[in-house]
C-alpha positions as CSV (number, residue, x, y, z in Angstrom):
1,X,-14.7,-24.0,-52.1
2,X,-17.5,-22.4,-49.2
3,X,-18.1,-19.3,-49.6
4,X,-18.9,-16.5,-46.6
5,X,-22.5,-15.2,-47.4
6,X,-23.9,-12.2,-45.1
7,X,-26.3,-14.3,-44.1
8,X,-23.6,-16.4,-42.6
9,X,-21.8,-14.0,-41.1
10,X,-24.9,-12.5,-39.5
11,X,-25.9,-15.9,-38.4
12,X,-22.7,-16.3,-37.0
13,X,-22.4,-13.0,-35.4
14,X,-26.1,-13.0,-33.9
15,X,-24.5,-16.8,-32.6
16,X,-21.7,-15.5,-30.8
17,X,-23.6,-12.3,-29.4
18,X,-26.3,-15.0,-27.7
19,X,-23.4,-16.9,-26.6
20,X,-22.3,-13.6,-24.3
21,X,-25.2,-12.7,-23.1
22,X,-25.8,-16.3,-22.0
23,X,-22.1,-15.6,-20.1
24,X,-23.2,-12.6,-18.8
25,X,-26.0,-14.0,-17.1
26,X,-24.1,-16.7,-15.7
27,X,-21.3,-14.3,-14.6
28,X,-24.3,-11.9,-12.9
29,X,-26.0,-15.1,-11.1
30,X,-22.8,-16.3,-9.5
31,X,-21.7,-12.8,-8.6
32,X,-24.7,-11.8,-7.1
33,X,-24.9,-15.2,-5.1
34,X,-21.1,-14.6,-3.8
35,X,-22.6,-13.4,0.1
36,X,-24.3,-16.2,0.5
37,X,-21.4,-18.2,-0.1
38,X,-19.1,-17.7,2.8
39,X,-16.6,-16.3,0.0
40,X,-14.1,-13.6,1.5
41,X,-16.2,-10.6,0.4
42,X,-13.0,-7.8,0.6
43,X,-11.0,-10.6,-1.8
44,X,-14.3,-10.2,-4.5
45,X,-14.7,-7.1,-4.1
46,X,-10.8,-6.2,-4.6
47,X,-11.3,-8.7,-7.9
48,X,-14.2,-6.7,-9.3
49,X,-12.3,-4.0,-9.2
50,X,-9.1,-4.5,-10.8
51,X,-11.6,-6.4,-13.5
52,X,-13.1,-3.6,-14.6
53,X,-9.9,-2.0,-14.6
54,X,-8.7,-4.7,-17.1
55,X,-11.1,-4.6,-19.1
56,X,-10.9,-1.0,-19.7
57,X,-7.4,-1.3,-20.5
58,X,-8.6,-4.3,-23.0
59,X,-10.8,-1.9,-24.7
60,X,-7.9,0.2,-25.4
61,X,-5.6,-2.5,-26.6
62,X,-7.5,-5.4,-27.2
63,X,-10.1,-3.8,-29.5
64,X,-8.0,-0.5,-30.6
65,X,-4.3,-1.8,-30.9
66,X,-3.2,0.9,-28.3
67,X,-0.9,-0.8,-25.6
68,X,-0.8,1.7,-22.4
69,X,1.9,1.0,-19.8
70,X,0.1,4.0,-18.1
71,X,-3.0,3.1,-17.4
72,X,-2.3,3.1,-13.3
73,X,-2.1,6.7,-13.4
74,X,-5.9,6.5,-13.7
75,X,-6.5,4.2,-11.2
76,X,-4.6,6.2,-9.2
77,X,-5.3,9.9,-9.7
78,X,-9.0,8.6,-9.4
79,X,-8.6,7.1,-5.8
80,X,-6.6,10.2,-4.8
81,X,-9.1,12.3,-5.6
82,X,-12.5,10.6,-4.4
83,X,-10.8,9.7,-1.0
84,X,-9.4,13.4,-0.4
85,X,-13.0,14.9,-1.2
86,X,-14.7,12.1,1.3
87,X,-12.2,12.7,3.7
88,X,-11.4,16.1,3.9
89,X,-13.9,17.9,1.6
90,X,-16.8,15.6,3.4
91,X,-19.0,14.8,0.2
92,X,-21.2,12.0,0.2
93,X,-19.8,8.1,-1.3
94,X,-22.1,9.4,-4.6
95,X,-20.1,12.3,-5.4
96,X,-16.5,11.1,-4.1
97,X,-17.0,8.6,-7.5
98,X,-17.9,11.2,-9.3
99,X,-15.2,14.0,-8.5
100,X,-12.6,10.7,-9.0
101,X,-14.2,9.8,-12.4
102,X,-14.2,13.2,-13.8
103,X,-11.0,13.6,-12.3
104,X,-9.3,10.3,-14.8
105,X,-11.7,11.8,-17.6
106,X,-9.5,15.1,-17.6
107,X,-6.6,13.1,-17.1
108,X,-7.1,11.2,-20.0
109,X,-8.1,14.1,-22.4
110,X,-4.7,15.6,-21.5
111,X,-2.3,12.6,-21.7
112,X,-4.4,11.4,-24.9
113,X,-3.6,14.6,-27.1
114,X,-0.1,13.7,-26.2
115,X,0.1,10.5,-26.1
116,X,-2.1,9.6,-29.3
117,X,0.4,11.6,-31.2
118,X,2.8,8.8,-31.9
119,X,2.3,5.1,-32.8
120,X,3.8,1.4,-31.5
121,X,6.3,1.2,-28.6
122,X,6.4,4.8,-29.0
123,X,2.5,5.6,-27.7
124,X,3.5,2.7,-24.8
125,X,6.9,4.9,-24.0
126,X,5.0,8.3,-23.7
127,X,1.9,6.6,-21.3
128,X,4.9,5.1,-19.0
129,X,6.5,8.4,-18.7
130,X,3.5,10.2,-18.3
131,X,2.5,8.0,-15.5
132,X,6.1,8.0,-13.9
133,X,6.1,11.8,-14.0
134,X,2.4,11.8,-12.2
135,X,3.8,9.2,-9.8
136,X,6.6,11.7,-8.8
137,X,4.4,14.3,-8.2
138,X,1.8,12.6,-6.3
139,X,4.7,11.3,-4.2
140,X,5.8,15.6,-3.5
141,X,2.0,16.4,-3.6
142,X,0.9,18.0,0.3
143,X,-2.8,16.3,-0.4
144,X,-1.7,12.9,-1.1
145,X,0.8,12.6,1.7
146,X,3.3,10.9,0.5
147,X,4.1,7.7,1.0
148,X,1.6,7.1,4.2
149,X,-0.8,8.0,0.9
150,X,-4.8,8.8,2.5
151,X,-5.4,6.7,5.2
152,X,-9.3,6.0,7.2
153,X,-11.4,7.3,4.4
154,X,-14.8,7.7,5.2
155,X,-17.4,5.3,3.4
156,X,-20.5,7.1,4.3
157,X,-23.8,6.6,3.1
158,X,-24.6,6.3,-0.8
159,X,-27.7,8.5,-1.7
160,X,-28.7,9.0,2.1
161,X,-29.3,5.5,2.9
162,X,-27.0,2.9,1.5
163,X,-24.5,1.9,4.7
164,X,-21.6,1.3,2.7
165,X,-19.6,0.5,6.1
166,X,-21.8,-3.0,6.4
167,X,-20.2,-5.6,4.0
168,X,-23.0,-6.4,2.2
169,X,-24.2,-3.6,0.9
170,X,-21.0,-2.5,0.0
171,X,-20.3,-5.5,-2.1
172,X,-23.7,-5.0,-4.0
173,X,-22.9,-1.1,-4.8
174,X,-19.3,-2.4,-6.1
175,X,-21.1,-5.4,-7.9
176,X,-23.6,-2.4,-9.5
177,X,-20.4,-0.2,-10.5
178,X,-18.2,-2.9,-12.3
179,X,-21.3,-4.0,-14.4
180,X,-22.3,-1.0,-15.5
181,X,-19.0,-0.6,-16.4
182,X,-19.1,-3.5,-18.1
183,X,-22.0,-3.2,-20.4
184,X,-20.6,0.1,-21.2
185,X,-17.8,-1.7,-22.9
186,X,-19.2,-4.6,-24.0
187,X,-22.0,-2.0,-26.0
188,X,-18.5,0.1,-27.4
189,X,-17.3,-3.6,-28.9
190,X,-20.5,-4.1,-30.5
191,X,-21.0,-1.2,-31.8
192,X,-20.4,1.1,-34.9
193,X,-17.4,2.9,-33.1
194,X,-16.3,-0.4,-32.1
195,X,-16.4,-1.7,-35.6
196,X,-14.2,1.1,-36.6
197,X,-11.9,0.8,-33.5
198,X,-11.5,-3.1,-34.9
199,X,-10.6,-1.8,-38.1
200,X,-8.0,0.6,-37.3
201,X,-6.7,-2.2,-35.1
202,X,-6.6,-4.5,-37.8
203,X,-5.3,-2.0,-40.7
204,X,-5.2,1.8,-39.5
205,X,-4.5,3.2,-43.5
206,X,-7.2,1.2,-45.0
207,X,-9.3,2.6,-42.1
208,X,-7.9,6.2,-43.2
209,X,-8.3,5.4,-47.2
210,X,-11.8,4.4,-46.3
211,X,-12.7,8.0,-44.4
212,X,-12.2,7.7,-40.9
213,X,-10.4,10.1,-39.0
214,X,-8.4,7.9,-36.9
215,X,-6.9,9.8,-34.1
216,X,-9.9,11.0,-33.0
217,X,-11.4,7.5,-33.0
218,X,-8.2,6.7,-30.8
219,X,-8.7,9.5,-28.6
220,X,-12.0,8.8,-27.8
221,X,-10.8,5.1,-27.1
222,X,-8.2,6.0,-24.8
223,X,-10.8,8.9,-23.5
224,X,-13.5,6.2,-22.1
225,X,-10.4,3.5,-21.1
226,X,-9.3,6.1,-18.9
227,X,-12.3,6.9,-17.5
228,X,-13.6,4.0,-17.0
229,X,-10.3,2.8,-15.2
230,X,-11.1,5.8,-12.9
231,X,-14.4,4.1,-12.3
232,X,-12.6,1.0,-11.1
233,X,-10.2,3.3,-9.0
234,X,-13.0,5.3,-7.1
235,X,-14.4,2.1,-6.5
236,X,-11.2,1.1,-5.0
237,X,-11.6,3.4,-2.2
238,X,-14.5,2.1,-0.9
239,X,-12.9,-1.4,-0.1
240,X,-9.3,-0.7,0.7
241,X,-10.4,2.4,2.6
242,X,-6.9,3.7,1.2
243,X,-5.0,5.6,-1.6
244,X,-1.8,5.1,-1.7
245,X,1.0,5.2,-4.2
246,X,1.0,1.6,-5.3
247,X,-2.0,2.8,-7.3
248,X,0.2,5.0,-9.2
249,X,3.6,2.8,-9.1
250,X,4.7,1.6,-12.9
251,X,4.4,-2.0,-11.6
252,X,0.6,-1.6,-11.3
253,X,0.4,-0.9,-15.2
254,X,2.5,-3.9,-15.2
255,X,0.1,-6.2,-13.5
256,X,-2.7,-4.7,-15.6
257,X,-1.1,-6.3,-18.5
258,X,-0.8,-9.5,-16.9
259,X,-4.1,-9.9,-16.0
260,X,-5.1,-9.1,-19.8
261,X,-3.1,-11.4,-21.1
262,X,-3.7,-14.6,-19.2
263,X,-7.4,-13.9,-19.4
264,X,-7.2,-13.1,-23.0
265,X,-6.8,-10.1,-25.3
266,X,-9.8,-9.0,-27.5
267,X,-11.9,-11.1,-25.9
268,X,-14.9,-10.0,-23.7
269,X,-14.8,-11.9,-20.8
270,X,-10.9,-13.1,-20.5
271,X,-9.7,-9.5,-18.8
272,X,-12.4,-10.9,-15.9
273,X,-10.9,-14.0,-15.3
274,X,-7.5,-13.1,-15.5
275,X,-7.8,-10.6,-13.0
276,X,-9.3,-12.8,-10.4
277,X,-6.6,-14.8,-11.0
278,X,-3.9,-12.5,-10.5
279,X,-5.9,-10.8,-7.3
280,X,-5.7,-15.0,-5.8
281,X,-2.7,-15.5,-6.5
282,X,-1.8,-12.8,-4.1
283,X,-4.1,-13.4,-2.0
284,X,-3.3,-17.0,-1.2
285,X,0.5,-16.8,-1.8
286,X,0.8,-14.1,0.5
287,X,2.9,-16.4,2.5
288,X,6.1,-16.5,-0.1
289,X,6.4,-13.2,0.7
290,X,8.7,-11.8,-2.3
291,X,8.7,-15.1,-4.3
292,X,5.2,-14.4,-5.1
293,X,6.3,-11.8,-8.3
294,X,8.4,-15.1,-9.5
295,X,5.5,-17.1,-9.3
296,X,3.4,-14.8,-11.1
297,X,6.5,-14.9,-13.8
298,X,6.2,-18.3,-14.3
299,X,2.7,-18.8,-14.9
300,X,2.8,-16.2,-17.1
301,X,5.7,-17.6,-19.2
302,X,3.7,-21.1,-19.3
303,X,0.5,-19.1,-20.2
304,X,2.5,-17.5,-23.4
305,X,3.5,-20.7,-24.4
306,X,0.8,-23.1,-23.4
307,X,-2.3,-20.6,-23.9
308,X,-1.1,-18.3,-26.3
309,X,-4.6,-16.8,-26.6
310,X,-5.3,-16.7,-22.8
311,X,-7.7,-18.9,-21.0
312,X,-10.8,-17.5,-22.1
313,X,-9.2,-16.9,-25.8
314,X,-8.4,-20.6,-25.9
315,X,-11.7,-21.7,-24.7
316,X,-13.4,-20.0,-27.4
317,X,-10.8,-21.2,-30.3
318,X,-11.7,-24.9,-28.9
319,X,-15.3,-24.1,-29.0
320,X,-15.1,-22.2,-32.9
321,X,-13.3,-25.5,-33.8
322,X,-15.5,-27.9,-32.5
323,X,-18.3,-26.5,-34.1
């Protein structure tokens, strides 16, 4: 019988940590390298941020057990509010992120204390509503206006001198914002609080028997997925030059799911991938018109049965096994 050691676990850990950051610098290098390329800039940009997006809503579910099937009422409450105070209150691209950002923080402070109350299908059921009830007012809302949503927003000049209306630099300043984003949640993971988020995920009572107060664990998880999602809606913005109520629409929490799940839950990197592969699937199938939802329904029934851990999961099993 082989027994686990701490030394082996460490080794192991310290292993699989070098293994990221070697990803991570692969992922950086070919991102940065993307202009010179000749690669559709808007279609990257558009896939960086609906990737940070998922992997703010992996943070919450992969790492904390928490499934949201609100998590576009973030997205959306943040692009709402940076593109009304670029366009009408006139602050600068810096601030408009801001305002949006702290706008999903609050947000997610007051949906959380509800929302964390309950457990399961339950905690998913009260995030839909809550989103559906935000989507109904946003829809009534003067400042959002409706269904034509915020059109011809402004994209200014980031700290005085950053042009974000020339393509490059504004693929750079959304390049910058999805990896702070994620390093902020690749440093959660791999933290304490992460360790304890794992824990309650795996076996909340033992967590509880051992000390922690859980809900507020969760609530601060939910707290910095909702923010951060804001981060990736603020971004938004910027390329789509838009807010509108798709944003806020049920089906968007929808396709955040998808993109989690094909890329792989729990793991670091798969809510990447799977959203750039969502993001070209409507890109290129554009042409099928409304059989493009059917298509995405089909790969994603052959991805739960043929890559039951997503396609990053599965690449790592294959890897773990080898060695």
């Amino acid at each position: 019988m082989t027994t686990l050691t701490d030394d082996t676990i460490r080794t192991s850990d310290d292993r699989m940590i070098g293994d990221e950051m070697i990803a991570f610098i692969v992922m950086t290098a070919l991102l940065v390298i993307v202009p010179l390329t000749g690669v559709y800039p808007f279609f990257v940009m558009q896939g960086l941020c609906f990737a940070l997006l998922a992997c703010a809503f992996n943070l919450l579910v992969g790492y904390s057990g928490l499934l949201s099937f609100g998590h576009a009422m973030f997205l959306g409450t943040a692009g709402y509010v940076s593109a009304h105070a670029l366009k009408v209150w006139g602050f600068p691209p810096e601030l408009g992120i801001v305002t949006g950002v702290a706008a999903a923080a609050l947000l997610a402070v007051i949906t959380g204390l509800v929302a964390i109350r309950r457990q399961g299908i339950y905690f998913a059921m009260i995030t839909l509503a809550l989103s559906q009830l935000l989507y109904f007012v946003y829809l009534q809302t003067p400042f959002t206006h409706g269904e034509d949503g915020i059109q011809g927003i402004p994209q200014g000049k980031m700290f005085g001198f950053l042009d974000l209306s020339q393509p490059t630099t504004l693929y750079y300043v959304i390049l910058a914002g999805f990896l702070f984003g994620f390093l902020v949640i690749y440093r959660t993971i791999n933290s304490p609080f992460g360790e304890v988020l794992k824990s309650i995920r795996e076996n909340e009572q033992r967590a509880i028997s051992l000390g922690y107060k859980t809900d507020q664990y969760k609530l601060l998880a939910f707290i910095l997925s909702g923010t951060l999602a804001g981060l990736a809606g603020s971004l938004k913005v910027f390329v789509a030059q838009n807010a509108s109520l798709t944003d806020v629409h049920w089906s968007m929490s929808g396709e955040i799911v998808l993109m989690t799940l094909v890329g792989g839950l729990g793991t670091v990197f798969g809510p990447v991938v799977g959203a750039f592969v969502i993001i070209a699937m409507q890109q290129y199938l554009a042409g099928f018109g409304q059989w493009v939802t059917v298509i995405q329904g089909v790969i994603f029934v052959v991805c739960v049965l043929t890559f039951r851990r997503g396609v990053i999961g599965e690449i790592a099993h294959y890897f773990k096994r080898s060695l």
